[in-house]
DRENDO-1510 file (C-alpha; in Angstrom, 1 decimal, always signed):
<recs>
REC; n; res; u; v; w
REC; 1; UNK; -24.1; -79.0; +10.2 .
REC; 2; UNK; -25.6; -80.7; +6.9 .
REC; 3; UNK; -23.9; -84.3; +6.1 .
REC; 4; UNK; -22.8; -84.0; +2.1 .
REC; 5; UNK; -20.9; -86.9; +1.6 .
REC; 6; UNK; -22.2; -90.2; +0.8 .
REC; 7; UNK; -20.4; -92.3; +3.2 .
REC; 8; UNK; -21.2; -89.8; +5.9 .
REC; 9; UNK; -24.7; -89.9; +5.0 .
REC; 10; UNK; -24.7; -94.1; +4.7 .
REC; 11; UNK; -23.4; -94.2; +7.8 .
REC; 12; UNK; -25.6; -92.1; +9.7 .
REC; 13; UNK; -28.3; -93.7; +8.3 .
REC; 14; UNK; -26.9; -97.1; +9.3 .
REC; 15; UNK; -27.2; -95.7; +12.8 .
REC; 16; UNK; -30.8; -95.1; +12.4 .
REC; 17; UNK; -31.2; -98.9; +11.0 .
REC; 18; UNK; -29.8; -100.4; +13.9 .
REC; 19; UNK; -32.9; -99.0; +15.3 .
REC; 20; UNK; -34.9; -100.8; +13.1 .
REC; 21; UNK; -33.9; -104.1; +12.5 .
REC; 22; UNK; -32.4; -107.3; +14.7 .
REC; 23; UNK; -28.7; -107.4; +15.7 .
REC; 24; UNK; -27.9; -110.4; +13.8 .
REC; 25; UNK; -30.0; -109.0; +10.8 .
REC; 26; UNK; -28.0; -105.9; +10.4 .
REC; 27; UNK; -24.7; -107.4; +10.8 .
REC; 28; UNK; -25.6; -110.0; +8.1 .
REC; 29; UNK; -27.6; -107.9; +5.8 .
REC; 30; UNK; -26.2; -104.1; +6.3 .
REC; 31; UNK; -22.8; -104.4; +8.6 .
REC; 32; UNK; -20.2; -104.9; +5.5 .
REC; 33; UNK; -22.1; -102.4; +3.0 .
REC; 34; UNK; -20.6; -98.6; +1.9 .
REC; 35; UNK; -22.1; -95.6; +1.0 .
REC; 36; UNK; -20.6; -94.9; -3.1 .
REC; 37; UNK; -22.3; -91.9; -4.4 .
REC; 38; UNK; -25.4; -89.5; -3.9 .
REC; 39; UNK; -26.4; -87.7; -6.9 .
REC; 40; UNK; -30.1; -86.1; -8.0 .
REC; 41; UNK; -31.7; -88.0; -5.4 .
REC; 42; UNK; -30.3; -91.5; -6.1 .
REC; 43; UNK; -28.2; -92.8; -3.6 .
REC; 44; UNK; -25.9; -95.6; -4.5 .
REC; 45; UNK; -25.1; -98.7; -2.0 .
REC; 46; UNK; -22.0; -100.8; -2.2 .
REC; 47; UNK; -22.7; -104.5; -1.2 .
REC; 48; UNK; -20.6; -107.6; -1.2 .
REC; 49; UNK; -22.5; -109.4; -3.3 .
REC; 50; UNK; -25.4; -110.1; -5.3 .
REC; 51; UNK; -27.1; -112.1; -2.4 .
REC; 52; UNK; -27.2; -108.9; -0.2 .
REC; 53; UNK; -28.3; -106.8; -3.0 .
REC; 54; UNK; -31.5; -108.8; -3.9 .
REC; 55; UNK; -32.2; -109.5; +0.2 .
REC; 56; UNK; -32.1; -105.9; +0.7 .
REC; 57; UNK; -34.2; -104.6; -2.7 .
REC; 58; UNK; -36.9; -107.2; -1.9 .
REC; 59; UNK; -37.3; -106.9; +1.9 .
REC; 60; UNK; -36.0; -103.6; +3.4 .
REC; 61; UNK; -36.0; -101.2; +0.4 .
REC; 62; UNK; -38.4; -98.8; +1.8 .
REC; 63; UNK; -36.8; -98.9; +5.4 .
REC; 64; UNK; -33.8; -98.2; +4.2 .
REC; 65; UNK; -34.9; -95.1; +2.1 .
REC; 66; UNK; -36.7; -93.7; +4.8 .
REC; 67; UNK; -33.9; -93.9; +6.6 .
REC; 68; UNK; -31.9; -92.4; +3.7 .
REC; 69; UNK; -34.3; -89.7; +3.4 .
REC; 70; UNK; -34.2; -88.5; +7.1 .
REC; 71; UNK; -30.7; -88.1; +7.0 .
REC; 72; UNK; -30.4; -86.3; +3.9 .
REC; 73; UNK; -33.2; -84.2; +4.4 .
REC; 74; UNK; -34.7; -85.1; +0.6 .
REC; 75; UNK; -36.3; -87.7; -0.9 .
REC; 76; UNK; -33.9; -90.3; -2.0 .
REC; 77; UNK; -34.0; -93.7; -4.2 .
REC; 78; UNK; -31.4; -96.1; -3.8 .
REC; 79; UNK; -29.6; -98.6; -5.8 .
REC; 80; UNK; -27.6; -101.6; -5.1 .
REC; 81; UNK; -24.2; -102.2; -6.8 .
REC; 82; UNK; -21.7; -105.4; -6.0 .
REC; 83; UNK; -18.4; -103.7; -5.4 .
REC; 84; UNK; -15.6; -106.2; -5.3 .
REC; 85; UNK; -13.1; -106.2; -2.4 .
REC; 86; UNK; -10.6; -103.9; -3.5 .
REC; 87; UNK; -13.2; -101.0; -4.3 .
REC; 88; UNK; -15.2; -101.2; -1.3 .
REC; 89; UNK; -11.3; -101.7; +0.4 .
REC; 90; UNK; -10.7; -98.5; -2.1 .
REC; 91; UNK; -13.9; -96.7; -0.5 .
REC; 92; UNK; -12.6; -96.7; +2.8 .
REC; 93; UNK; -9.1; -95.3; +2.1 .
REC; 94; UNK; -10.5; -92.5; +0.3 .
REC; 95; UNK; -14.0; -91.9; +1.3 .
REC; 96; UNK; -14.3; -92.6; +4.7 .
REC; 97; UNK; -12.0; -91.6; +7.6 .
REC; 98; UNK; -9.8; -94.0; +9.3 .
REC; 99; UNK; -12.2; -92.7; +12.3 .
REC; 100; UNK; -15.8; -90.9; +12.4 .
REC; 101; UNK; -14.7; -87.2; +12.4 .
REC; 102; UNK; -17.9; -87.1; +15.2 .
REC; 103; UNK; -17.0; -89.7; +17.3 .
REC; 104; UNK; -14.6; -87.6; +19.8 .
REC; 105; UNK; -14.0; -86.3; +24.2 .
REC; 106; UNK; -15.8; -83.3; +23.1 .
REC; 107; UNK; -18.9; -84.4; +21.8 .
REC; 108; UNK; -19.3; -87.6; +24.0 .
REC; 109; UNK; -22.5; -86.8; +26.5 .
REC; 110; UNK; -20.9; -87.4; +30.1 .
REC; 111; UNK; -23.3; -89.0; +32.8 .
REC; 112; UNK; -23.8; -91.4; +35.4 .
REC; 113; UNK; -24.1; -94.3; +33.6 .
REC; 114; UNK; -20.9; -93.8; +31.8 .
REC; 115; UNK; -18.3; -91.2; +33.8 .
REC; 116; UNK; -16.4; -94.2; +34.3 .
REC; 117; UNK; -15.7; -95.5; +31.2 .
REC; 118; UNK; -15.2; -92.1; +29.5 .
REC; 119; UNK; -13.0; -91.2; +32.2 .
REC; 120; UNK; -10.5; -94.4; +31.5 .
REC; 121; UNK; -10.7; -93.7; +27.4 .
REC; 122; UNK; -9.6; -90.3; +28.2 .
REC; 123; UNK; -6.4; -91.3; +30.7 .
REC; 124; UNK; -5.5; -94.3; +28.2 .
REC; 125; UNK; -4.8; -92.2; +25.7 .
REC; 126; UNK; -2.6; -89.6; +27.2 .
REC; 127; UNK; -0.2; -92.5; +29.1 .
REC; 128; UNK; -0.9; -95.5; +26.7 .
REC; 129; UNK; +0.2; -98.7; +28.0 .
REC; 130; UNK; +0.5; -97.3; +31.1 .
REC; 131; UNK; -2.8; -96.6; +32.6 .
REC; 132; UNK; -5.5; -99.8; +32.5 .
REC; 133; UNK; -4.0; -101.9; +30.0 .
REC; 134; UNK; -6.3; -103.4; +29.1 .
REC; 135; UNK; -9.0; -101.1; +29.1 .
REC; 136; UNK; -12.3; -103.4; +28.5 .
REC; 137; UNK; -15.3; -101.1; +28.1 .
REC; 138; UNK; -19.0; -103.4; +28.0 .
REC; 139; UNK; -22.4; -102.6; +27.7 .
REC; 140; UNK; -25.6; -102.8; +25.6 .
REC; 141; UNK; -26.1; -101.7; +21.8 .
REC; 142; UNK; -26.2; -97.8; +21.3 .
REC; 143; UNK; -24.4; -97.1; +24.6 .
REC; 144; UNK; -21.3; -95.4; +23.5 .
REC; 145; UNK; -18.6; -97.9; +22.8 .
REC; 146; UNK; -17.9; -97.1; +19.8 .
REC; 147; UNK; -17.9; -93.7; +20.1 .
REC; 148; UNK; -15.2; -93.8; +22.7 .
REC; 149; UNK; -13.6; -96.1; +20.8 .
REC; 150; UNK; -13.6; -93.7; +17.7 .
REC; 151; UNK; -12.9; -91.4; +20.5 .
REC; 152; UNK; -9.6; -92.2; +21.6 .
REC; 153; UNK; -8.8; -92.7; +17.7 .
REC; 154; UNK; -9.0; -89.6; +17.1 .
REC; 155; UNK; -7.2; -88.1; +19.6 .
REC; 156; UNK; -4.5; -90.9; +19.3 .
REC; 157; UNK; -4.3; -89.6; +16.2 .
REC; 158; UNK; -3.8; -86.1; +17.0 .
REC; 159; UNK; -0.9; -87.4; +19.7 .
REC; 160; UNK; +1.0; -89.3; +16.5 .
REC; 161; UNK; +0.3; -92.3; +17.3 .
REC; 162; UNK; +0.2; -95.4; +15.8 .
REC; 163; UNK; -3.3; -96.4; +16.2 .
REC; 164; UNK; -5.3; -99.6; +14.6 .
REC; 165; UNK; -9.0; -100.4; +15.1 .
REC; 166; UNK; -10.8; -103.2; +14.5 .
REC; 167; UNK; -13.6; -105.4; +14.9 .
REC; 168; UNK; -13.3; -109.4; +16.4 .
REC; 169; UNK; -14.8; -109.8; +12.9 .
REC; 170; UNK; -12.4; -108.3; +11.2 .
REC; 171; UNK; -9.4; -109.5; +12.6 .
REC; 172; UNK; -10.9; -112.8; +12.2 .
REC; 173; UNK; -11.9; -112.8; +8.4 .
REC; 174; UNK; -8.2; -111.2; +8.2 .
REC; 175; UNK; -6.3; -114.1; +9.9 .
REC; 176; UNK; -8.3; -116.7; +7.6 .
REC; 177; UNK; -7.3; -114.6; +4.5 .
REC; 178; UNK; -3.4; -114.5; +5.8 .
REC; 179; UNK; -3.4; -117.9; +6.4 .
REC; 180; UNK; -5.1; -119.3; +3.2 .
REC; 181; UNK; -2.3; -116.5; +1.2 .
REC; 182; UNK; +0.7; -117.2; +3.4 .
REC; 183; UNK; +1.0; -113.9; +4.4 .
REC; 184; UNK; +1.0; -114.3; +8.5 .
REC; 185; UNK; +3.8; -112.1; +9.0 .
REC; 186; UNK; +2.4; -109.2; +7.4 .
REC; 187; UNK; -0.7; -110.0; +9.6 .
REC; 188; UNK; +1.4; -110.2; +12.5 .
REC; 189; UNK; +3.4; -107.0; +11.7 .
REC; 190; UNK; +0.5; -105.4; +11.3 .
REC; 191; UNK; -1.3; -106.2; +14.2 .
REC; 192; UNK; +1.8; -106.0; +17.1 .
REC; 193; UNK; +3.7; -102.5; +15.3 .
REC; 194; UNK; +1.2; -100.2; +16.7 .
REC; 195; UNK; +0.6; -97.9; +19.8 .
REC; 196; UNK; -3.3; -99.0; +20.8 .
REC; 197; UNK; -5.1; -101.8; +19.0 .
REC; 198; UNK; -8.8; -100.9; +19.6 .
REC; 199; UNK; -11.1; -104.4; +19.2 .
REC; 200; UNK; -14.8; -103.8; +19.1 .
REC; 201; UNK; -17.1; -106.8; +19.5 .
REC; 202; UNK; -15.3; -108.6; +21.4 .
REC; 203; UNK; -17.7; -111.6; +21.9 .
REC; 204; UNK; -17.6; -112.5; +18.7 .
REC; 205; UNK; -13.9; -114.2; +19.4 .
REC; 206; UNK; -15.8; -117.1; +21.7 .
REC; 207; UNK; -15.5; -120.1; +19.9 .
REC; 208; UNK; -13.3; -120.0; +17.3 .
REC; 209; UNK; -10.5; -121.6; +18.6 .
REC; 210; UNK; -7.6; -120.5; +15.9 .
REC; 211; UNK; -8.8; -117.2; +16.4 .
REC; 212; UNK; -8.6; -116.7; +20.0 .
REC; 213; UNK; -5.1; -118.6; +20.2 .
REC; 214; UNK; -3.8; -116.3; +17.6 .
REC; 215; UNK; -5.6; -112.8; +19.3 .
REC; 216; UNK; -3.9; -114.3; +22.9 .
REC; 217; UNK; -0.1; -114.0; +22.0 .
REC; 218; UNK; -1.0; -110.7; +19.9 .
REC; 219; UNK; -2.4; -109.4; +23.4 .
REC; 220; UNK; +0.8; -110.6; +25.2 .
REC; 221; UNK; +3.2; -108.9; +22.7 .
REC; 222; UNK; +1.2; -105.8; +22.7 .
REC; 223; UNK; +0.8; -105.8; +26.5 .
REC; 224; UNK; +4.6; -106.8; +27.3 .
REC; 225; UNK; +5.5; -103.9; +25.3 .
REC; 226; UNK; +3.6; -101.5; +27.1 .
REC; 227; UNK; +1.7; -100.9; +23.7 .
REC; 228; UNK; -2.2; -100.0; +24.5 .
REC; 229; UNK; -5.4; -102.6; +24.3 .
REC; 230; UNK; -8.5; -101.2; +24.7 .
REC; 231; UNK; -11.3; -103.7; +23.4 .
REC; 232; UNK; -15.3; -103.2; +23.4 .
REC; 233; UNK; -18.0; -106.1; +23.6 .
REC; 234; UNK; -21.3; -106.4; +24.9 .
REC; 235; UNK; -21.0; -108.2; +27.5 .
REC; 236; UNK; -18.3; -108.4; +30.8 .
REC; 237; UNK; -15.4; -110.8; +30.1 .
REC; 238; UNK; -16.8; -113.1; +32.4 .
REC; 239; UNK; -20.4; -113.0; +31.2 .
REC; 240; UNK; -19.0; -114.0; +27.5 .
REC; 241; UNK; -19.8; -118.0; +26.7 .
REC; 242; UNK; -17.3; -119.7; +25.2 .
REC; 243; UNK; -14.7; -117.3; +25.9 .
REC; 244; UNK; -11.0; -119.2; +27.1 .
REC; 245; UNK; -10.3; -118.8; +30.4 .
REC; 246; UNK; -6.5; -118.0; +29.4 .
REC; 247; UNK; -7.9; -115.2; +27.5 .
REC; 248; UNK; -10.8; -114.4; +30.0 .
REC; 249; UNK; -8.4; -113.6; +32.7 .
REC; 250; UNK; -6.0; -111.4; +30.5 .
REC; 251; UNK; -9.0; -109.3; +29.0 .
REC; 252; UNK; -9.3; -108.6; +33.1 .
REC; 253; UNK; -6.2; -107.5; +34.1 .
REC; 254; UNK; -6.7; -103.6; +33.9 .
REC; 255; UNK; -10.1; -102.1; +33.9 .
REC; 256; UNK; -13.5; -103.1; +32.7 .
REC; 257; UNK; -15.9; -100.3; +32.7 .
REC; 258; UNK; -19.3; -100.8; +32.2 .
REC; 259; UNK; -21.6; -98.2; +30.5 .
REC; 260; UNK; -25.5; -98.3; +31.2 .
REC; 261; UNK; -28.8; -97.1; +29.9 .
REC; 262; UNK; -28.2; -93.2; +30.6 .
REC; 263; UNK; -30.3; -91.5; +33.1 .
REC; 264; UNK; -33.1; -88.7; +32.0 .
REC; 265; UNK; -30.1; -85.9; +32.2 .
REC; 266; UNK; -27.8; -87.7; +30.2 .
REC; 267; UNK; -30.8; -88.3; +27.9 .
REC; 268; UNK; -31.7; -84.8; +27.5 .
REC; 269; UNK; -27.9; -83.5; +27.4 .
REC; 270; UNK; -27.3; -85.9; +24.5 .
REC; 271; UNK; -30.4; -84.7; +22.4 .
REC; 272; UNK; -29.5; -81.1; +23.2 .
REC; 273; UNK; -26.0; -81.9; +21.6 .
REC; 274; UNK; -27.2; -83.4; +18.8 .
REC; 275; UNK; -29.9; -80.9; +17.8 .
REC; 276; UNK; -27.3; -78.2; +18.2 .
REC; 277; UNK; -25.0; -79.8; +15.7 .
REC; 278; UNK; -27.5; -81.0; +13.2 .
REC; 279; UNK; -28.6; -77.2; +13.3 .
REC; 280; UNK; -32.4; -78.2; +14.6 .
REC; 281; UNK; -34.6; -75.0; +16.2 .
REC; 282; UNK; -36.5; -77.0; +18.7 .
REC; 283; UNK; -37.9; -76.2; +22.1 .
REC; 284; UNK; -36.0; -77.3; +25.6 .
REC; 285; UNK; -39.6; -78.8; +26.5 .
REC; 286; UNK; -39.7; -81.1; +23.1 .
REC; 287; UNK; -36.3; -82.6; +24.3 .
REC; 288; UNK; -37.7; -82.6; +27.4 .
REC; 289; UNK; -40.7; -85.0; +26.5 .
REC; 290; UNK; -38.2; -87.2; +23.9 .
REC; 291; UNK; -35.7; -87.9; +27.0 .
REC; 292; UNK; -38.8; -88.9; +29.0 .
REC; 293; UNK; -40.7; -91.0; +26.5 .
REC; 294; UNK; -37.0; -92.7; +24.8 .
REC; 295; UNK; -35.1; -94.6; +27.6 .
REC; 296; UNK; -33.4; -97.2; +25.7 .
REC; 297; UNK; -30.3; -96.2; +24.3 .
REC; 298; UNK; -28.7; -93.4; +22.4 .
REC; 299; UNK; -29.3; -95.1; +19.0 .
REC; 300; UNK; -33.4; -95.3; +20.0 .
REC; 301; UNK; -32.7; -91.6; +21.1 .
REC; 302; UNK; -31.2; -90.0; +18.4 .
REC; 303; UNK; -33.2; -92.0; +15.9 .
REC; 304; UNK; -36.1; -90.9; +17.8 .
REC; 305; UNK; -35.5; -86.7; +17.5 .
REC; 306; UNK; -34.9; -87.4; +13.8 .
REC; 307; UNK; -38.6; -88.6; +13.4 .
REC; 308; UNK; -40.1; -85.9; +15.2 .
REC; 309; UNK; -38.3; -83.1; +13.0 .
REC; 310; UNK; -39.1; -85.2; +10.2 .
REC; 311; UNK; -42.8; -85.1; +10.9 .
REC; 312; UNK; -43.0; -81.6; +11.6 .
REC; 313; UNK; -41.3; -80.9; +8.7 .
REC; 314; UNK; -43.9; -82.8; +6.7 .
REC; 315; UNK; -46.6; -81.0; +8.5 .
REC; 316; UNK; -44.9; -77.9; +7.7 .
REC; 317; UNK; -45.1; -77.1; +11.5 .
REC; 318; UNK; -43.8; -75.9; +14.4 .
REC; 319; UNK; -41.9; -79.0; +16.4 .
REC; 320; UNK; -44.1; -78.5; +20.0 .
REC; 321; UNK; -44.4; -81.3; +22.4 .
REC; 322; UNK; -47.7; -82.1; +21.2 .
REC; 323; UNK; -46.3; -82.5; +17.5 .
REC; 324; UNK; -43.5; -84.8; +19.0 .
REC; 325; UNK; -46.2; -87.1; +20.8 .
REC; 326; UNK; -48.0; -87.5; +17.4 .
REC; 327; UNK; -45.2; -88.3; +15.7 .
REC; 328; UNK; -43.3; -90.6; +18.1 .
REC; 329; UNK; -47.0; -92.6; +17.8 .
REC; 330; UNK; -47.4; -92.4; +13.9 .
REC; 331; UNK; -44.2; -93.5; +13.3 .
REC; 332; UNK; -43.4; -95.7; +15.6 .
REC; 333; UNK; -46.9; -96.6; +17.0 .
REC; 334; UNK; -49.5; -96.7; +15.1 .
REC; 335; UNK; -48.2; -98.0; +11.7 .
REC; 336; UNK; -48.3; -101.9; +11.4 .
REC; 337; UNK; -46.1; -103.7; +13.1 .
REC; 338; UNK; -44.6; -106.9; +12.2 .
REC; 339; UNK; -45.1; -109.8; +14.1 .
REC; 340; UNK; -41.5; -110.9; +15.7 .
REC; 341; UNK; -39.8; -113.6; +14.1 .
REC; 342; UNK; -40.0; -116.5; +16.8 .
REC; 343; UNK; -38.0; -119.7; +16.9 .
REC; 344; UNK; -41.6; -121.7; +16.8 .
REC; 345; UNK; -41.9; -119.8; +13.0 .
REC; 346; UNK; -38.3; -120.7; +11.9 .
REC; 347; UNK; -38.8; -124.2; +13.3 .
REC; 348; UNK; -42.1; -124.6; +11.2 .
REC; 349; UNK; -41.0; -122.6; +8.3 .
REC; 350; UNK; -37.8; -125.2; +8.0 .
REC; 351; UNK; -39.6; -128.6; +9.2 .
REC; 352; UNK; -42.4; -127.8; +5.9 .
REC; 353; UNK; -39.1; -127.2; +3.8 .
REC; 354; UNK; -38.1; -130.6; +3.9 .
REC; 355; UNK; -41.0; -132.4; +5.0 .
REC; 356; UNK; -40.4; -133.2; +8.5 .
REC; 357; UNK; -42.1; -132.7; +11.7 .
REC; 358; UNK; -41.2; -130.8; +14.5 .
REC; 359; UNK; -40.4; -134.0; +16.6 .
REC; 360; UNK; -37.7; -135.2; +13.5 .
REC; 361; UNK; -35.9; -132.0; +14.1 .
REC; 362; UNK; -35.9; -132.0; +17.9 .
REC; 363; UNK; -35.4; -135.3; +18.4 .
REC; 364; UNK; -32.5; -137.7; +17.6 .
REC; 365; UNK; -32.9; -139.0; +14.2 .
REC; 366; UNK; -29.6; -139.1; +12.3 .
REC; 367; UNK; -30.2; -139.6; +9.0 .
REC; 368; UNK; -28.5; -137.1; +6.3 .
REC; 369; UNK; -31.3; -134.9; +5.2 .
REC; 370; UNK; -32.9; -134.4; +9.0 .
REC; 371; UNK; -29.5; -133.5; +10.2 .
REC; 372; UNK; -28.7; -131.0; +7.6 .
REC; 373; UNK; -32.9; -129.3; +8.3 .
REC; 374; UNK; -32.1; -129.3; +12.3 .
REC; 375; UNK; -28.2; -127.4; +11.5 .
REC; 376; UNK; -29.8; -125.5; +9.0 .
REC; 377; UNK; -32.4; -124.3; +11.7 .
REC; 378; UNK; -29.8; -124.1; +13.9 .
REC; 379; UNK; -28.2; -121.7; +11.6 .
REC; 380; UNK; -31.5; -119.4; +11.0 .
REC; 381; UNK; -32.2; -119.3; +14.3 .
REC; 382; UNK; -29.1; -117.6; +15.0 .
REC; 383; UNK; -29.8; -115.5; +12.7 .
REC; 384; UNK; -33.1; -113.6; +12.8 .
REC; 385; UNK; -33.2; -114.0; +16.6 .
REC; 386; UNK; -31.4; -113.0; +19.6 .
REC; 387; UNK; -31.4; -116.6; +21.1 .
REC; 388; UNK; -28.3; -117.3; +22.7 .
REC; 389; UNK; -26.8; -120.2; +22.2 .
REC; 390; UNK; -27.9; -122.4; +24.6 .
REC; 391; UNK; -31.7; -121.1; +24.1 .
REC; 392; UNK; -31.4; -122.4; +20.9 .
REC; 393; UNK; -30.1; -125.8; +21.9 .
REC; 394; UNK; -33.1; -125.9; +24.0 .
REC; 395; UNK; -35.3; -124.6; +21.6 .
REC; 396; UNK; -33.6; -128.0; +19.3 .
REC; 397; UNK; -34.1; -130.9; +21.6 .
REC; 398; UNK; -31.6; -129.7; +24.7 .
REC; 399; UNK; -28.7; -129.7; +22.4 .
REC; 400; UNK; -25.5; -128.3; +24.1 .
REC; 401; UNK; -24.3; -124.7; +23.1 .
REC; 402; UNK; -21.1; -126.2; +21.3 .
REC; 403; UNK; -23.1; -128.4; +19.2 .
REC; 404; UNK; -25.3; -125.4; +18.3 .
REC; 405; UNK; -22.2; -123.5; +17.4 .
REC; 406; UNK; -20.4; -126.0; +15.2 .
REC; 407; UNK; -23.7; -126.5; +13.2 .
REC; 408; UNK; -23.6; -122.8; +13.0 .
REC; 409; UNK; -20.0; -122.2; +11.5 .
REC; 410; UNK; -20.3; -125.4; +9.8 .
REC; 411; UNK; -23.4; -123.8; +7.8 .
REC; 412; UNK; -22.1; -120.2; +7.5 .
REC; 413; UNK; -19.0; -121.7; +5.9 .
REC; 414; UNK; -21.2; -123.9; +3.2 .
REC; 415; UNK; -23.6; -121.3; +2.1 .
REC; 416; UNK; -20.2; -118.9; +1.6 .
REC; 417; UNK; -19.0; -121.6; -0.9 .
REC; 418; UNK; -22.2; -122.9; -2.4 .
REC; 419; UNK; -24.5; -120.7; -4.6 .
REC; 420; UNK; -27.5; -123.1; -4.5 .
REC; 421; UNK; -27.3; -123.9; -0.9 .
REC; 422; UNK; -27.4; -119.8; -0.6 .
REC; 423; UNK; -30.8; -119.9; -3.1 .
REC; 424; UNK; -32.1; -122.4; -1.0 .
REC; 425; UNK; -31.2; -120.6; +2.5 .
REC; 426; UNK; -32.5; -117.2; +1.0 .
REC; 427; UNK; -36.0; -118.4; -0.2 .
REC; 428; UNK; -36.6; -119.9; +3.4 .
REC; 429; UNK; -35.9; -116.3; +4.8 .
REC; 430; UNK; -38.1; -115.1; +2.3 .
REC; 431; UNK; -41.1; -117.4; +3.6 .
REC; 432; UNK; -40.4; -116.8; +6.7 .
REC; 433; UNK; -40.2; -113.6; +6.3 .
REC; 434; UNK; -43.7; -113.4; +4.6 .
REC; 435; UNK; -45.3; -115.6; +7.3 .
REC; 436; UNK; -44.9; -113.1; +9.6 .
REC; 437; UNK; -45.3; -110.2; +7.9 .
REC; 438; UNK; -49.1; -111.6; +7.3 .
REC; 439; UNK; -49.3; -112.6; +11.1 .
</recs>
């Protein structure tokens, strides 16, 4: 099947992306952008804002149309445009579907490492609110969450039923926005009329107080209703910091399913679905080598088969296992790689910026302008790594998670509001950026 449509195509290659860059990278940089149009080759991007759009030209341009171009299967040049709230709002109601058309029971690989979890998305949504409510399904990036999530969507859908998903982000931006517009009833209305509420992400509801109290009585009027819950994260309720214990226990009163890295036979099963519905002639002993080489997840996987067609298709050549070896170590091998970014570089990179020394930003002086370098570092730290929170305390002097977190929100909130703090933010990322791509 060829993908026509730009959002389809935008959102495949996002898939690819996630592949390629950090978590917290994408969701800052590429989590809230839109596919527009695709027309003689150029490929048009909706972004937020202006911010995103110059990030995204000056440092992952030609990432991003190589990714473009593997999906679309022709060379493709892209182009940033702001699209204000209500036409990116406007995008989704009539571009994209309220769930991924692909994302379904039928074409969800079935293994070991995640019977379990496919087995409670499918029961929930024949006897909803009857049957592990809640369902909490966990596990690492590019396992499958989603896809069950869009899954049970779907065929909620199907069933007429009123069906709502959304992320911890989401619902969290939204309850801001209803409570700054005094619109909280149409927030709660909206969130406590439906059938299932499908969550994804979870984690991200740790440590934001309002949010969590707010989510907690939407889960106990759902759930005393008998109206589904079925929430995603990547991590076990109990493994998620921050988390309320009032909330932790009720996010662990049905089932929590876990899905794992899958084994070789799910590996090969998956790539032998998607090459069959992509329309790829390829050999059972290419797949073969892929499953064995790609253990990851079934982002690395998927991304991985596109490369190899890719190459051979640049070659102009049979896909053979021996093609597949060259190009799994061109592309993803041999070319350069960037140095990762480390907390010691964004530590450095910030203590130059302002003229301090490592031992002013780990230690305990007060003073305005060290305080705002260390929160600032806390902030970049969180990031362009994966440091937990409590790493990164450590990485700061052994300051506590919650102090890490506050400095955190506390940032995120003033570069939202202040242009030249954002300027400011953006050209350390830059240098830091540039450090190590020289490394």
């Amino acid at each position: 099947m060829t993908i026509r449509s730009a959002p389809e195509i935008w959102e495949a290659a996002l898939g690819q992306l996630q592949i390629e860059v950090s978590k917290a990278n994408f969701h800052t940089w590429l989590s809230k952008t839109r596919g527009l149009s695709f027309q003689d080759g150029k490929f048009t991007v909706g972004v937020p804002n202006t911010f995103i759009a110059e990030y995204l030209g000056k440092n992952q341009l030609s990432l991003i149309e190589k990714a473009l171009t593997d999906v679309a299967r022709e060379p493709v040049k892209i182009e940033f445009c702001v699209a204000s709230d209500s036409e990116t709002s406007v995008a989704r109601r009539t571009k994209l579907p309220l769930f991924n058309p692909r994302y379904t029971f039928d074409t969800f690989v079935v293994g070991n490492s995640n019977n379990l979890a496919y087995a409670a998305a499918a029961k929930v949504v024949e006897n909803p609110g009857l049957a592990f409510n809640p369902l909490f399904l966990h596990g690492g990036a590019g396992l499958g969450k989603t896809h069950l999530l869009h899954a049970i969507g779907n065929k909620a859908l199907a069933n007429h039923l009123a069906v709502l998903y959304v992320t911890a982000e989401q619902y969290t931006n939204e309850l801001v926005t209803s409570i700054r517009e005094k619109t909280t009833d149409e927030f709660r209305k909206k969130f406590r009329s439906v059938d299932i509420l499908l969550v994804d992400d979870v984690q991200f509801f740790a440590g934001k107080e309002q949010t969590e109290e707010n989510f907690f009585y939407t889960f106990n009027e759902l759930h005393s209703n008998n109206r589904q819950i079925v929430l995603a994260s990547d991590q076990a309720p109990k493994a998620i910091p921050m988390l309320r214990e009032r909330l932790r226990s009720r996010l662990e009163w049905g089932l929590v399913a876990d899905l794992q890295s899958p084994d070789f036979e799910t590996r090969l099963g998956i790539l032998q679905h998607k090459a069959k519905r992509d329309g790829v002639d390829i050999g059972p002993d290419v797949l073969e080598f892929i499953a064995l080489q790609i253990k990851e997840n079934i982002r690395a996987l998927e991304g991985s088969l596109n490369r190899v067609v890719a190459y051979s298709k640049l070659l102009r050549t049979m896909v053979t296992p021996e093609i597949a070896a060259r190009a799994l170590e061109d592309i993803a091998g041999k070319e350069p790689q960037l140095a990762p970014i480390t907390p010691n570089l964004i530590t450095e990179t910030v203590a130059g910026t302002f003229q301090l020394t490592l031992s002013d930003l780990r230690g305990k002086r007060r003073d305005e302008a060290t305080v705002f370098a260390r929160q600032l570092c806390m902030y970049l730290l969180r990031q362009e790594t994966d440091c937990s929170l409590s790493e990164i305390g450590k990485v700061l002097g052994d300051r506590s998670p919650s102090t890490v977190s506050y400095a955190y929100e506390k940032m995120s909130g003033a570069i939202n509001n202040d242009p030249l703090l954002k300027r400011q933010v953006f050209n350390i990322q830059q240098r830091i950026h540039a450090t190590r791509s020289h490394n």
